[in-house]
N, C-alpha and C positions, 0 to 999 in steps of 0.2 A: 799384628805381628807378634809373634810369640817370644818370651826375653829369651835371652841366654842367659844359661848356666855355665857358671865357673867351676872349675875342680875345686879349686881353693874355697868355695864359697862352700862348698858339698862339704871337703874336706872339715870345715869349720862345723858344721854341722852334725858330721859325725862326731867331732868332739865334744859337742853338747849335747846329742843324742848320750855318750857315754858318760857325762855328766850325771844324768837324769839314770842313768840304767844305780851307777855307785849309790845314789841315795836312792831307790828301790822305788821309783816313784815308777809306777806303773801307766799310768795314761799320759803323764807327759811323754814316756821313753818309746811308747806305742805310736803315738800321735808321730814323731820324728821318722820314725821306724820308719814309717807309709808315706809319708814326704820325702824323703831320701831317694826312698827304692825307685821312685816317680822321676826325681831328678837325675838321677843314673841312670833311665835308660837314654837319656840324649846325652852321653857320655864315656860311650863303649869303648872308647878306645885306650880309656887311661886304667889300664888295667891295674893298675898299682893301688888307685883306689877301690877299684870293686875289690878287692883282697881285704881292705881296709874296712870295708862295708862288713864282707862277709865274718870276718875276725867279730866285730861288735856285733852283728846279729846272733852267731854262736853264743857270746858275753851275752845278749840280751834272751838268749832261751835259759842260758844257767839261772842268770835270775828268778826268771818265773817259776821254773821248776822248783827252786831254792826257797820259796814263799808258799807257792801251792801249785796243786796241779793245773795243767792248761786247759784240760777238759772241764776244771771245772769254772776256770775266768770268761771259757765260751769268747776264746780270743782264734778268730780265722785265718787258716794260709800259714802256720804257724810251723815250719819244717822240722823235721826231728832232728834232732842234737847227732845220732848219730851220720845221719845224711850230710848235716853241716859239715861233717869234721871228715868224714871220705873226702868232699868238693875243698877243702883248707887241705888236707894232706896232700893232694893230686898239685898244688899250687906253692906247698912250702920251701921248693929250692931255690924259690925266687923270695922270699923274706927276706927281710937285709937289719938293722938297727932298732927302730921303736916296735914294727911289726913282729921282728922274730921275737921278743923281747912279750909282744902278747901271745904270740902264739903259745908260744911254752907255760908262757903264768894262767892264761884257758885251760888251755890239754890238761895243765894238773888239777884245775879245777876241776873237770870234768874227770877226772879219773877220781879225784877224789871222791866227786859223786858216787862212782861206784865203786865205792870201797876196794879200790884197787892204788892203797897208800904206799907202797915201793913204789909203783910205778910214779903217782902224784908227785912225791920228794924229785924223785931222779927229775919231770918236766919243771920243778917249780928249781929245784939247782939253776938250771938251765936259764931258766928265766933271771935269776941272780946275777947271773954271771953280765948280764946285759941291762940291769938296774940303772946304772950311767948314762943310758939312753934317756932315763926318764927323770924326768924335772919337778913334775907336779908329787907334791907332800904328799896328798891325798890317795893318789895311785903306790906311792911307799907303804903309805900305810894299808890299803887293801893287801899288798903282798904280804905284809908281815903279820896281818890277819888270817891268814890259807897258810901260812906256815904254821902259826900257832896252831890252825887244827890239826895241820896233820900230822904234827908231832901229839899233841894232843891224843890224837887215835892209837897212836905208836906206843906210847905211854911215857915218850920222853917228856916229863912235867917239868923241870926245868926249861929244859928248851924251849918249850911250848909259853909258858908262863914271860917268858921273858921278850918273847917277839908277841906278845899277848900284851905286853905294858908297851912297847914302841909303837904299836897301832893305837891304843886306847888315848896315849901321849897326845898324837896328833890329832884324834877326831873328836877330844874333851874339846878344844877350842873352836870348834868349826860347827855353823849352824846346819844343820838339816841332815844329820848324821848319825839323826838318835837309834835309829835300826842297828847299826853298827856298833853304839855303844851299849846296845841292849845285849849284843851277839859277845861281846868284852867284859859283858859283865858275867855272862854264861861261862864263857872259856874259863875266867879266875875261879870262880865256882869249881866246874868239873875238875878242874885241874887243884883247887885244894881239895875237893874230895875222894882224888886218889893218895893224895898226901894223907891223909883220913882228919885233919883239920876242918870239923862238921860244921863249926859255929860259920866261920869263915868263911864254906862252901852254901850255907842256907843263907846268911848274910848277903852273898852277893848273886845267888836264885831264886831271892823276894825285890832286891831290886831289878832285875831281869824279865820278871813277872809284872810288876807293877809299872814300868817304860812299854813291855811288850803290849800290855793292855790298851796302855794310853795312844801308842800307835796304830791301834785295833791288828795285830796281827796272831792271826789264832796257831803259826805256826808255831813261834815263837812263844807263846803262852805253854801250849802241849808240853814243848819240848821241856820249856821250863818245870811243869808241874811234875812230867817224870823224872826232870833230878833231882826235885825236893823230896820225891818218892823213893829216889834211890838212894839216899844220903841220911833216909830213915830206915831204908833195907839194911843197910850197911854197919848201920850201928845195933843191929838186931831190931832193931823196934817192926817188923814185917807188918802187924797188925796197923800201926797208925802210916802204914806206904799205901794200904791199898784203895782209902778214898782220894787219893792225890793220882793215882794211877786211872780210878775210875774216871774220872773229873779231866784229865789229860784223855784218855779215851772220848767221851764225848764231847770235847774242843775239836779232836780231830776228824769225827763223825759229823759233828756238823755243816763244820766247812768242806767235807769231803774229798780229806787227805787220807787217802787210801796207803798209799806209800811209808805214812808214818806210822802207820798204826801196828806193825807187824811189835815192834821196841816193846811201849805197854802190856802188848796182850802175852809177850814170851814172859816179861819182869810177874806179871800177874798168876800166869799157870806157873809159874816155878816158886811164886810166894806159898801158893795154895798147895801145893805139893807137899812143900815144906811142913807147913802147919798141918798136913796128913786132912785137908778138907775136899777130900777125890773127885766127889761132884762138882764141885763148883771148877777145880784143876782141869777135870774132863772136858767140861763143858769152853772154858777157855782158852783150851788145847787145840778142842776140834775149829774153832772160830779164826784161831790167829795162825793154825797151818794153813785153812782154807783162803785168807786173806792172802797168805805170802801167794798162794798159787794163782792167783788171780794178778795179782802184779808183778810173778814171776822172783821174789825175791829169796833168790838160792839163800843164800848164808841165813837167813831169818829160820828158812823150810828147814834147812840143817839144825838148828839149833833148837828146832819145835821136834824135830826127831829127836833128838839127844834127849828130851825128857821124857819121849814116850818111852826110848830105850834103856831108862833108868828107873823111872818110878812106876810104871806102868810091871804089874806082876815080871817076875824072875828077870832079873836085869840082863843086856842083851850085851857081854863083853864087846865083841867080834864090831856090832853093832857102831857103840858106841866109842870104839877105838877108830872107826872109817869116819866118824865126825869130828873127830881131834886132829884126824890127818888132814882131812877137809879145809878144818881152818888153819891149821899149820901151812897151808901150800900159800893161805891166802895173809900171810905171818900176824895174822890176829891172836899175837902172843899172849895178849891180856884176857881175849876169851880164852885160850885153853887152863890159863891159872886156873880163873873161876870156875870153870865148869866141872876139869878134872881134880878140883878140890873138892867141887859137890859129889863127886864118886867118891873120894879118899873118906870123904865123912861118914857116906853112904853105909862101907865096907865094914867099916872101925866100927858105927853104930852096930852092927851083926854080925862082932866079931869076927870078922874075915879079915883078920890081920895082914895076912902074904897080900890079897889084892891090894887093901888098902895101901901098902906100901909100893905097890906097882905107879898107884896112881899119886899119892905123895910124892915120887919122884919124878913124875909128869910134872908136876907143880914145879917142881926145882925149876927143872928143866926150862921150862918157860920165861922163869924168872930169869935168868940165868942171860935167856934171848932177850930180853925186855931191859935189862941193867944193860947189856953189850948193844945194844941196837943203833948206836949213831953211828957206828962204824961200818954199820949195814948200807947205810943211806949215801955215804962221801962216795961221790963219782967222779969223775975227768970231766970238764967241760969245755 
C-alpha cells in the first residue's frame, strides 16, 4: 500500500528544497526538486501549494542560470524561466502574504537578469512592502542582497553599499553561505570602484577571487578578474587590464558561459581601440558582436556597435546617437556617461571642438540622471 503524502510534509519540503537552492548547492536543490514534483502529483487539489512549488522552481532556474548555463550542467526537463513566469502570472491573483511577498522578490530578480533595473526596483519595492511576512534572517538578507545590486547597476553607490553591508551582516555569521559572501565582497568592491577608491575596490576583488576559487566557481572568478581589470582600466593603467581580462575570458570559455563573455570581449576591443592596436581591436570586435548574436544579447550588440561607429574610419554621428538613445530607453545612465565621454574625447583629440561639446553635454546630462535617480525608482505600493 502506498503511504500518504501530507501537504504540510511537501510544504516542509519545499522549504528545504529553498534552503538548498539560497546556498547554491546544486545537487542537493536538484535531488528535492525531482522528489517533490513526484509527491505533488498525488496532491492536485491543494492548489496553493503547487503555486508554492512553482514560485521555488522559477527561484530554482534563476539560480542555475545565475552560476552557469543549463546547457552546460546537462540538467533535463528543465522549463524555461520565461514559461515559468507566463504559468505564475496566469495564477498571481490568488497570492496572498509569504507567497505574494516571493513573487515580487523573483519577478525582480528575474528582471534584473535582464537588465531591465526600473522594472527590478519597482517588483523588489513591492516585495518590501510585504517583508513582515517573512521571519527567516537569511531570506532578509537575500533581499537586501538584489537590492544592493540593483541599485548597484543604477549607480546609486550609497544605497547600494549600505543594503550591501545589512546582507553581508547576516551571512558573516552563518555557515554555508560563503557564495554569498564572495558576491558582498564583489558588491563593496564595484561599488568603491565607482567611488574611484582603487585600493579598497582591488582589496576586496582579490578577496572575492580567492573565496570564489576555493568554492570552484568559475562564474564568480570571471566576474571577479574583470573588475580587477576594470579598476586598472580606470585608473589609466589599460595595458596591465588586459591579461586580467584575457584570463577572465578563458575562465569563461572553459566552463562555457557564453552569456558572460559579451562584458570582457567589449572592455577588450574598446582597451585596444584606445591604445590605436586596430588588429588585435578588429579581431575582438568581430568575436564579441558575433557572440552577443548567438545569445541574442541586444544591449552588448549595441554597444559592440557603438565602437564600430566611433573608431572604425569617419565616425558615424547619426549612428551612434541611435545607441545613446538605445540605452537611455533602457536608463543605463552610467553607460551613456562612459561611452559619450569616449566621443567627447574623441572630438577634442581632432579638434572638433562644437562636437566635442555636443557630447560633453551628453555627459552632464547623464550625470545629472544618475545623481537624481532614486526619485525615479519611489512608487506606491
Amino acid at each position: 500500500m502506498a503511504s500518504v503524502v501530507s501537504s504540510s510534509a511537501v510544504g516542509e519540503k519545499i522549504n528545504e528544497w529553498y534552503m538548498y537552492i539560497r546556498r547554491f548547492s546544486i545537487p542537493d536543490a536538484e535531488y528535492l526538486r525531482r522528489e517533490i514534483k513526484e509527491e505533488l502529483a498525488s496532491l492536485e487539489d491543494d492548489q496553493d501549494l503547487h503555486l508554492y512549488y512553482s514560485l521555488m522552481e522559477f527561484r530554482h532556474n534563476l539560480m542555475l542560470e545565475y552560476l552557469e548555463p543549463l546547457e552546460s550542467q546537462r540538467i533535463e526537463e528543465q522549463p524555461r524561466l520565461s514559461d515559468l513566469l507566463a504559468d505564475i502570472d496566469k495564477k498571481q491573483a490568488r497570492l496572498t502574504g509569504r507567497l505574494d511577498y516571493y513573487f515580487n522578490f523573483f519577478r525582480g530578480m528575474y528582471e534584473l537578469e535582464c537588465r531591465e533595473y526600473l522594472s527590478a526596483i519597482q517588483f523588489f519595492k513591492k516585495a518590501e512592502s510585504k517583508l513582515t511576512y517573512v521571519k527567516d534572517h537569511i531570506e532578509k538578507a537575500e533581499f537586501y542582497f538584489k537590492m544592493s545590486e540593483v541599485y548597484y547597476y543604477m549607480k546609486q553607490t550609497y544605497v547600494s553599499m549600505d543594503y550591501a553591508r545589512q546582507a553581508y551582516l547576516i551571512y558573516k555569521d552563518e555557515k554555508k553561505y560563503n557564495i554569498r559572501l564572495t558576491q558582498c565582497h564583489s558588491l563593496f568592491g564595484a561599488n568603491y570602484l565607482d567611488v574611484k577608491q582603487y585600493d579598497h575596490a582591488i582589496s576586496h576583488f582579490q578577496k572575492a577571487y580567492t573565496m570564489a576559487e576555493l568554492e570552484q566557481q568559475p562564474q564568480l572568478m570571471g566576474r571577479t578578474l574583470f573588475n580587477i581589470a576594470l579598476c586598472h582600466n580606470n585608473q589609466n593603467n589599460k595595458v596591465e587590464a588586459i591579461p586580467h581580462l584575457k584570463e577572465a575570458i578563458a575562465v569563461f570559455e572553459k566552463a562555457q558561459m557564453s552569456h558572460s563573455l559579451p562584458q570582457p570581449y567589449f572592455l577588450l576591443t574598446q582597451i585596444y581601440f584606445k591604445l590605436e592596436n586596430i588588429d588585435n581591436a578588429y579581431d575582438y570586435h568581430k568575436k564579441g558582436i558575433s557572440i552577443c548574436k548567438e545569445i541574442d544579447d541586444i544591449i552588448y550588440e549595441e554597444k559592440f556597435k557603438f565602437l564600430e561607429y566611433l573608431y572604425m574610419p569617419d565616425p558615424r554621428d547619426t549612428l551612434i546617437n541611435d545607441c545613446l538613445h538605445f540605452l537611455e530607453s533602457k536608463l543605463m545612465y552610467a553607460d551613456i556617461e562612459e561611452l559619450a565621454l569616449d566621443v567627447a574625447k574623441y572630438y577634442y583629440t581632432k579638434e572638433e571642438y562644437k562636437k566635442a561639446s555636443v557630447y560633453f553635454l551628453k555627459v552632464e546630462e547623464a550625470r545629472q540622471q544618475i545623481e537624481g535617480g532614486v526619485n525615479l525608482y519611489e512608487i506606491e505600493v
